[in-house]
C-alpha positions in Angstrom: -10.6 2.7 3.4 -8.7 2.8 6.9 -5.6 4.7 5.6 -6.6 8.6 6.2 -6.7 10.6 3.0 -6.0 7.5 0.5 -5.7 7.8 -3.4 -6.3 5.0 -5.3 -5.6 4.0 -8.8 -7.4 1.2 -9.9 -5.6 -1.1 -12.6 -7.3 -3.4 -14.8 -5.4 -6.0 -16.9 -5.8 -8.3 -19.1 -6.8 -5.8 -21.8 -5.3 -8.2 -24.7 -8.2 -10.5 -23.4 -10.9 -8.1 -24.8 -12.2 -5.8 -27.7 -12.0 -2.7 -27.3 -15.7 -2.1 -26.9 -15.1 -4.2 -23.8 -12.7 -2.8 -22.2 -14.9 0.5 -22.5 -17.7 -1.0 -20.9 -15.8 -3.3 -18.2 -13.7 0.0 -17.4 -17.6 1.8 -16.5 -18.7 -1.1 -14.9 -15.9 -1.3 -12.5 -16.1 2.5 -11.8 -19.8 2.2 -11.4 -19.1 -0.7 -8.4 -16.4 1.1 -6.8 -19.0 4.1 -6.7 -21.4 2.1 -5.0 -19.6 0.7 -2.7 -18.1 3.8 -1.5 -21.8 4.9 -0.9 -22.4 1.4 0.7 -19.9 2.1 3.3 -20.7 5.6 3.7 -24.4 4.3 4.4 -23.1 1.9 6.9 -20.7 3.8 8.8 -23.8 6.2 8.7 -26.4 3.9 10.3 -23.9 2.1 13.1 -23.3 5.6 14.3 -27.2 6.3 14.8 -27.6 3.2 16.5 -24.9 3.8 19.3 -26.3 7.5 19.4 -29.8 6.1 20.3 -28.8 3.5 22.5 -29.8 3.9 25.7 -26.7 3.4 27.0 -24.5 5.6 24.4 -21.6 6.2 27.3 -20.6 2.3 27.2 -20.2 3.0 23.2 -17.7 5.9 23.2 -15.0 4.1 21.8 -16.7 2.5 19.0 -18.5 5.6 18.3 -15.4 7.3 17.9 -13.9 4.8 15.9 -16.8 5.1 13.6 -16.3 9.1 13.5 -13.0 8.8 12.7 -13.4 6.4 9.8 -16.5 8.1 8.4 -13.9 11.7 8.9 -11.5 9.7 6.0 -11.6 11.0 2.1 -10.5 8.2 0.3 -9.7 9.3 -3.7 -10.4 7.0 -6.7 -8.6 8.1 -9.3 -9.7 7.0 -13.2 -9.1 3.4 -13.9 -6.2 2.5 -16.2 -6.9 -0.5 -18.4 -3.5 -2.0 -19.4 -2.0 -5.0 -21.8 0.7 -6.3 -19.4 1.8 -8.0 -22.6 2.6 -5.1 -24.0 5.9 -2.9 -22.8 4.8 0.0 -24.0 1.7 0.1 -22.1 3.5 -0.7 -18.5 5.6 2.7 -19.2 2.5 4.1 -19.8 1.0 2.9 -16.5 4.4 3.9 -15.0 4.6 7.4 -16.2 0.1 8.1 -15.1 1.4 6.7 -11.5 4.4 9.1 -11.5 1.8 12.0 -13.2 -0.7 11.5 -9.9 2.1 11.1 -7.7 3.6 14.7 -8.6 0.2 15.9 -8.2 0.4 18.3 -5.1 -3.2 18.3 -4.7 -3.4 14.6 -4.1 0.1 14.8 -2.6 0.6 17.7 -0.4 3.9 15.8 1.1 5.2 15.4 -2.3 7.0 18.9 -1.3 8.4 18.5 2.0 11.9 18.3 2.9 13.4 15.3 4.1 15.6 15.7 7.0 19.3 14.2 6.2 19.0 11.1 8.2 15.8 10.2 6.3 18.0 9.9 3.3 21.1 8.4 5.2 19.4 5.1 6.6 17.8 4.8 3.0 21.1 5.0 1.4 22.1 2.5 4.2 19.4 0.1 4.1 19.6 0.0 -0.2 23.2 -0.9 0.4 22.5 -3.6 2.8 19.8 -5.1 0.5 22.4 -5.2 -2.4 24.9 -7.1 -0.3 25.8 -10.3 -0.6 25.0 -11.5 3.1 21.5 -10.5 2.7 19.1 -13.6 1.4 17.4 -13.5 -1.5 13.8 -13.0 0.1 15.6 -10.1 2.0 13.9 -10.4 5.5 15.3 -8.9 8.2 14.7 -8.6 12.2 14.6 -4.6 13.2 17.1 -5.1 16.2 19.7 -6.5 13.6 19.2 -3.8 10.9 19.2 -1.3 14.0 22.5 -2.8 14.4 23.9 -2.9 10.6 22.3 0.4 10.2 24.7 1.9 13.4 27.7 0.7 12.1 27.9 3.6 9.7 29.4 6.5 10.6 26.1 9.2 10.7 24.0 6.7 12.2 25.7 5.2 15.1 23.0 7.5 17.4 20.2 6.1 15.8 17.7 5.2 17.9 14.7 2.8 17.2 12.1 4.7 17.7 13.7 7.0 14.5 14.2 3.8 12.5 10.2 3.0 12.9 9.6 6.8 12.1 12.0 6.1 8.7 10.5 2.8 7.8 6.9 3.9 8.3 8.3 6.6 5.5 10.3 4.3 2.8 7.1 0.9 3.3 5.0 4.1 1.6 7.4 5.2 -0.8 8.0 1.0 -1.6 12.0 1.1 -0.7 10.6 -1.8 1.6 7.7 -3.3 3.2 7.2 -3.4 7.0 4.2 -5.2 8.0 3.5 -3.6 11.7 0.3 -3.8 11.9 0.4 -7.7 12.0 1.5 -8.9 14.6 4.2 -11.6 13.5 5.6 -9.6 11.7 6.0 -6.4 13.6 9.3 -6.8 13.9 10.6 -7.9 10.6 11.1 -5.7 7.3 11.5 -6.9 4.0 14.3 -5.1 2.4 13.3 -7.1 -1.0 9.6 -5.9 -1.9 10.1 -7.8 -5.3 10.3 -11.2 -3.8 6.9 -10.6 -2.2 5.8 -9.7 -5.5 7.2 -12.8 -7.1 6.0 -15.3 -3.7 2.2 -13.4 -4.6 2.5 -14.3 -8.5 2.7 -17.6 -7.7 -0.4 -17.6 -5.0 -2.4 -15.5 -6.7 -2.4 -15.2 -10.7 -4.9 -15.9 -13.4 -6.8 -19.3 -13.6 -4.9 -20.3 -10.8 -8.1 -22.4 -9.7 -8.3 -24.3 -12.9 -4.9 -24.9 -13.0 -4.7 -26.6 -9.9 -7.8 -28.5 -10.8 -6.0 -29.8 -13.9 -3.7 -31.8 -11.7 -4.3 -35.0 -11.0 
């Protein structure tokens, strides 16, 4: 909802869990809530606005009012949910191949298309090197000054600048090459070069009947 012209694909596992009737209905039911909250937040966004414009002092309220604009200015895109047996092999290809389907979609996508300038592709080639090497640890974080500095030891990147490398990393955290958290503000300066360890550190925080298994121990 604060990332301008989103698309979202809603994913929902555990399909091995129920009969098919069920997934059916779940599927409509979660559809049906993401609808309504959509309108909720519309609503919202909707009703703050009118209070700051009938304030009676709307000029102390400019900023928020135009944070408000801006936010309520945002299409966000829910594409059909995809109900998937993550036991099942078959059916993660398939959820690959509707991500890759959407993704190719120049309507949602209109970027899809655009040329790349050749550094764009030369500090990825770098940086997927670096993350293969053996000096790099397995969780694959990294401070920006030091991969500034890797990354300029290479032959067509010696003039990189930082400024660029943000520009280029801002690019490959939305393509998922990596993951640069800079909007938080420990960790503005670091880049994870291994997005799967995330995924793995997350499996173990977050999973199913996590709460009851922790309640099992003594």
């Amino acid at each position: 909802m604060r990332v301008p012209n989103s698309v979202v694909l809603p994913v929902g596992t555990h399909v091995d869990c129920c009969q098919e009737q069920e997934v059916a209905e779940k599927t409509h039911d979660i559809m049906a809530r993401i609808t309504a909250m959509l309108a909720e937040r519309k609503s919202n966004l909707a009703h703050f606005i009118d209070n700051l414009e009938g304030s009676e002092e709307p000029k102390f309220y400019v900023d928020q009012w135009e944070r408000l604009k801006e936010m309520e200015s945002r299409t966000l895109t829910i594409l059909n949910l995809v109900a998937v047996n993550c036991m099942d092999h078959r059916a993660i290809r398939k959820l690959e191949a509707t991500i890759l389907k959407h993704v190719r979609n120049e309507e949602l996508f209109p970027e899809v298309v655009r040329v790349l300038p050749p550094v764009y592709r030369q500090v990825e080639a770098a940086i997927a090197d670096i993350a293969g090497s053996e000096e790099v640890a397995d969780h694959g974080m990294m401070d920006i000054p030091y991969l500034l500095s890797k990354l300029s030891q290479h032959e067509n990147l010696a003039s990189l600048s930082r400024e660029l490398l943000q520009d280029i990393l801002r690019y490959l955290h939305r393509i998922g090459l990596v993951v640069w958290y800079e909007e938080i503000k420990h960790l503005e300066s670091t880049v994870f070069l291994q997005p799967t360890f995330l995924i793995t550190m997350f499996k173990l925080l977050v999973r199913h009947q996590l709460v009851q298994q922790l309640e099992s121990i003594s």
